[in-house]
LOLONU-641711 format. One record per residue (C-alpha): x, y, z; residue in three letters; residue number from 1. Coordinates in nm, 4 decimals, always signed. Example, Ala and Ser with C-alpha at 12.3 -4.5 7.8 and 13.67 -1.06 7.14 Angstrom:
<recs>
REC          x          y          z   res     n
REC    +1.2300    -0.4500    +0.7800   ALA     1
REC    +1.3670    -0.1060    +0.7140   SER     2
</recs>
This chain:
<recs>
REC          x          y          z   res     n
REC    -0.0051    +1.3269    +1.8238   UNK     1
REC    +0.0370    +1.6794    +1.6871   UNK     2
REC    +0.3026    +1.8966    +1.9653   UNK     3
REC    +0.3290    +2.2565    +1.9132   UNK     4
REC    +0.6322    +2.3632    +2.1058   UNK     5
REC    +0.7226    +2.7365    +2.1605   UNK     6
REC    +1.0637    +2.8470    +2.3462   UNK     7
REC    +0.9399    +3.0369    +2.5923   UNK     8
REC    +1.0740    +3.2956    +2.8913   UNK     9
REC    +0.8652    +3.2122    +3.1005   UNK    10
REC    +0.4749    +3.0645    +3.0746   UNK    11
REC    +0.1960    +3.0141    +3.3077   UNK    12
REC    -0.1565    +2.8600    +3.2881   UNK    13
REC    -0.4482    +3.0152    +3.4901   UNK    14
REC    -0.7808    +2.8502    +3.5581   UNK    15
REC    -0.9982    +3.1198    +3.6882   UNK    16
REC    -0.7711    +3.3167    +3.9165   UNK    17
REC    -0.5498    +3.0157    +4.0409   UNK    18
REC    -0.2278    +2.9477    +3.8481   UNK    19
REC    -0.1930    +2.5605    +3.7703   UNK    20
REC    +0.1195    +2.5797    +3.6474   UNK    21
REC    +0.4188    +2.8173    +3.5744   UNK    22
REC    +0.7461    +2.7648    +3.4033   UNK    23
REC    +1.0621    +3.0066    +3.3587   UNK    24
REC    +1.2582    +2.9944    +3.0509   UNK    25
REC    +1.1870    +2.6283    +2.8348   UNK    26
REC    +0.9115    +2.5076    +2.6851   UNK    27
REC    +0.5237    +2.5454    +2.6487   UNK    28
REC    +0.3869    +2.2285    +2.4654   UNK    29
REC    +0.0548    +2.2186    +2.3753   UNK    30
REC    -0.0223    +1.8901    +2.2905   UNK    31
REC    -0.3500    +1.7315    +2.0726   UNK    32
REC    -0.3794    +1.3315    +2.1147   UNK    33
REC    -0.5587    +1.2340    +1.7868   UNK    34
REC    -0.7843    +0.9062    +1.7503   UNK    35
REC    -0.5573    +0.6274    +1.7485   UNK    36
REC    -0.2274    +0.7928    +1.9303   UNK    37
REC    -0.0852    +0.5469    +2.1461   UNK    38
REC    +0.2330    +0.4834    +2.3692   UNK    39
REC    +0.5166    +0.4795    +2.0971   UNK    40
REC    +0.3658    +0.7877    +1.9586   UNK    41
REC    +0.3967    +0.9737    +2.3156   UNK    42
REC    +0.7766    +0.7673    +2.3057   UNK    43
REC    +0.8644    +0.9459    +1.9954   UNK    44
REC    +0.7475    +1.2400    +2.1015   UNK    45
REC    +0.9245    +1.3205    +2.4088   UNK    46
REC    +1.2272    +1.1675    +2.2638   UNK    47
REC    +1.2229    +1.4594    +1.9995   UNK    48
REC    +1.1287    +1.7615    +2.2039   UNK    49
REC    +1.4317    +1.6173    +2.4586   UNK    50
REC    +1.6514    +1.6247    +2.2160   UNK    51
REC    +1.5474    +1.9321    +2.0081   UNK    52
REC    +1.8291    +2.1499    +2.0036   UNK    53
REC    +1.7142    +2.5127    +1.9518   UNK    54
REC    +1.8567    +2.6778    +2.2894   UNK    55
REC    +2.1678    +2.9209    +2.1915   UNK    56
REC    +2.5131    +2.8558    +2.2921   UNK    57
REC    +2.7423    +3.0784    +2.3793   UNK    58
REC    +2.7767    +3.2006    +2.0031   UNK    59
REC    +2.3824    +3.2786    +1.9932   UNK    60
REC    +2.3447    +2.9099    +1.7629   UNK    61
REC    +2.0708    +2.7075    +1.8504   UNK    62
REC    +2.2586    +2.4480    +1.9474   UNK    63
REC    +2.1188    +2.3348    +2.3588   UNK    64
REC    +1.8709    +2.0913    +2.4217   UNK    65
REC    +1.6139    +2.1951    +2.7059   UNK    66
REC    +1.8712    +1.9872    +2.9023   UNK    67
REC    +2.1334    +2.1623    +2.8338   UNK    68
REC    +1.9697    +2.5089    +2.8896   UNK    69
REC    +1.8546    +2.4016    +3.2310   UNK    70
REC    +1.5184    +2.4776    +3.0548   UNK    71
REC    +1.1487    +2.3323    +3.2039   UNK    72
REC    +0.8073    +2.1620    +3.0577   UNK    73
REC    +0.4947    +2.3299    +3.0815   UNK    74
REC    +0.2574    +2.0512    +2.8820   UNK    75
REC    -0.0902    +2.2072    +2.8462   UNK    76
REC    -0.3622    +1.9473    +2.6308   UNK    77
REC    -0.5614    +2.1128    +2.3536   UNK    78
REC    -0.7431    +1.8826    +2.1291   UNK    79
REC    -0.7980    +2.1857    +1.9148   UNK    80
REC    -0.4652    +2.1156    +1.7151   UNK    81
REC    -0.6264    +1.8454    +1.5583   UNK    82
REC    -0.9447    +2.0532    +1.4289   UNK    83
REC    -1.0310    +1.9330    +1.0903   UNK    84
REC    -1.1730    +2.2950    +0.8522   UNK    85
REC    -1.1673    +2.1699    +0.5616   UNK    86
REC    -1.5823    +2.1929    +0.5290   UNK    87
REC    -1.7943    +2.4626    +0.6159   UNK    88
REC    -1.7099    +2.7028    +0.8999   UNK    89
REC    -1.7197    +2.5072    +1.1808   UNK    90
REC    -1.4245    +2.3094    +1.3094   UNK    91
REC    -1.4586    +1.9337    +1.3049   UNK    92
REC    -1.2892    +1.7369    +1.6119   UNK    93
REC    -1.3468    +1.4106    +1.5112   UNK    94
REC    -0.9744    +1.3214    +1.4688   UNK    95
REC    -0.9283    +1.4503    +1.8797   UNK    96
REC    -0.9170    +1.1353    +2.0609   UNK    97
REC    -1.2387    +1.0650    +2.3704   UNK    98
REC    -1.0776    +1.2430    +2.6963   UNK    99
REC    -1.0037    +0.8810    +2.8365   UNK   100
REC    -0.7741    +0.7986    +2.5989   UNK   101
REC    -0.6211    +1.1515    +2.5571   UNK   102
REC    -0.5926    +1.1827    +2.9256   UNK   103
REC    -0.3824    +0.9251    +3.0426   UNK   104
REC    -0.1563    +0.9354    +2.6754   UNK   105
REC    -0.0915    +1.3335    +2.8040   UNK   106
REC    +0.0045    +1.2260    +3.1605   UNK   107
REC    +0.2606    +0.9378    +2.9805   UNK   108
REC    +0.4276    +1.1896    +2.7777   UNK   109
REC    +0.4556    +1.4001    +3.1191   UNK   110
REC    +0.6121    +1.1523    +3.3341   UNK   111
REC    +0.8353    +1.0105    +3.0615   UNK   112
REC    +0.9808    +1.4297    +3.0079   UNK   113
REC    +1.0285    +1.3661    +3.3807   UNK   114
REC    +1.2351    +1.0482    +3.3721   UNK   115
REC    +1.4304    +1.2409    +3.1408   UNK   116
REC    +1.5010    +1.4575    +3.4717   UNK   117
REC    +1.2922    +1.7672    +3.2874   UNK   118
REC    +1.0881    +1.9883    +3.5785   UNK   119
REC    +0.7771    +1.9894    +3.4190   UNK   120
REC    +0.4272    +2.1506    +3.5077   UNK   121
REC    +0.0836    +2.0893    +3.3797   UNK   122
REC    -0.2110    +2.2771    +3.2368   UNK   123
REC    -0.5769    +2.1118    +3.3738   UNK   124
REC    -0.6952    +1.8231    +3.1759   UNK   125
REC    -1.0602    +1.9382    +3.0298   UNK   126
REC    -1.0302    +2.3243    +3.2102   UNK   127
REC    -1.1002    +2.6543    +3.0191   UNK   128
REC    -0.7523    +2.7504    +3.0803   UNK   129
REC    -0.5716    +3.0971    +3.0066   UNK   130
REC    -0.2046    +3.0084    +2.8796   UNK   131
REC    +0.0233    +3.3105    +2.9312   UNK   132
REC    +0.3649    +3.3245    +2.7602   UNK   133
REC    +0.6295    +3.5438    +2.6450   UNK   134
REC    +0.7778    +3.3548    +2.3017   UNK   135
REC    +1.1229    +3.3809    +2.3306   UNK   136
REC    +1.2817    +3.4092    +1.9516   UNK   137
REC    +1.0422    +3.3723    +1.8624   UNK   138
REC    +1.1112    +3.0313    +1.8252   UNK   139
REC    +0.7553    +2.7852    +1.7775   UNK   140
REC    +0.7774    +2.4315    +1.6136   UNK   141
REC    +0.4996    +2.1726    +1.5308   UNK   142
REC    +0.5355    +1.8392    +1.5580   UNK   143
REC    +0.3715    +1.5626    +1.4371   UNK   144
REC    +0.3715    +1.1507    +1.5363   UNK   145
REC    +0.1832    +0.9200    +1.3571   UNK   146
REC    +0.2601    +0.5201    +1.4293   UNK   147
REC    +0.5620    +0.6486    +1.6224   UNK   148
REC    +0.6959    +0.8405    +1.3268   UNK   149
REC    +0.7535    +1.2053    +1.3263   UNK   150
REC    +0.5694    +1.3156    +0.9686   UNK   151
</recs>
């Protein structure tokens, strides 16, 4: 599972004209299930992007958690991050995972950032989407799971 996380100010996701979802300050994840990803590797994710401390205290540090900046979730799927272009010109996919295992692995990671008492709001499964965002730092981090290890 490859997570790219960017502190945001505030983010939104449009399909067409309709917003599906739209944060304040926290985090936009996009999130690529790859072939193979399973439930400890959506476990060890949200444990890490939890407890990722990169919100400034009161001396500017990044020392908050989302938590403690009273920060929200806006989880948006992109099987893109796991585009293989190595060879030719044209991005291979084949590492993405089939929507119906992607699907349901994206919604686990959202309702465990949840029990964590996060707010969170999603993009639309499968939609041509328009992500919006205003990077706040800029601060942008990729993560990466394999087997329920971060790599």
């Amino acid at each position: 599972m490859r997570t790219v996380i960017q502190r945001v100010a505030h983010a939104r996701v449009l399909v067409g004209e309709n917003v599906v979802g739209e944060i304040g300050h926290g985090f936009l994840l996009l999130v690529g299930v790859a072939e193979g990803d399973g439930i400890g590797d959506a476990d060890t994710t949200v444990r890490k992007i939890s407890e990722l401390r990169v919100f400034p205290d009161g001396e500017g540090q990044m020392n908050r958690s989302i938590s403690d900046a009273g920060g929200s979730i806006l989880v948006v799927s992109q099987f893109t991050l796991l585009a293989d272009v190595r060879r030719g010109r044209r991005p291979s996919f084949a590492r993405a995972a089939k929507p119906e295992i992607a699907e349901p692995l994206i919604g686990v990671v959202c309702a465990a950032l949840e029990e964590r008492g996060l707010p969170v709001e999603k993009g639309s499964f499968g939609a041509n989407m328009q992500v919006e965002l205003v990077n706040d730092g800029p601060v942008s981090i990729i993560l990466d799971v394999v087997n329920g290890q971060v790599v």
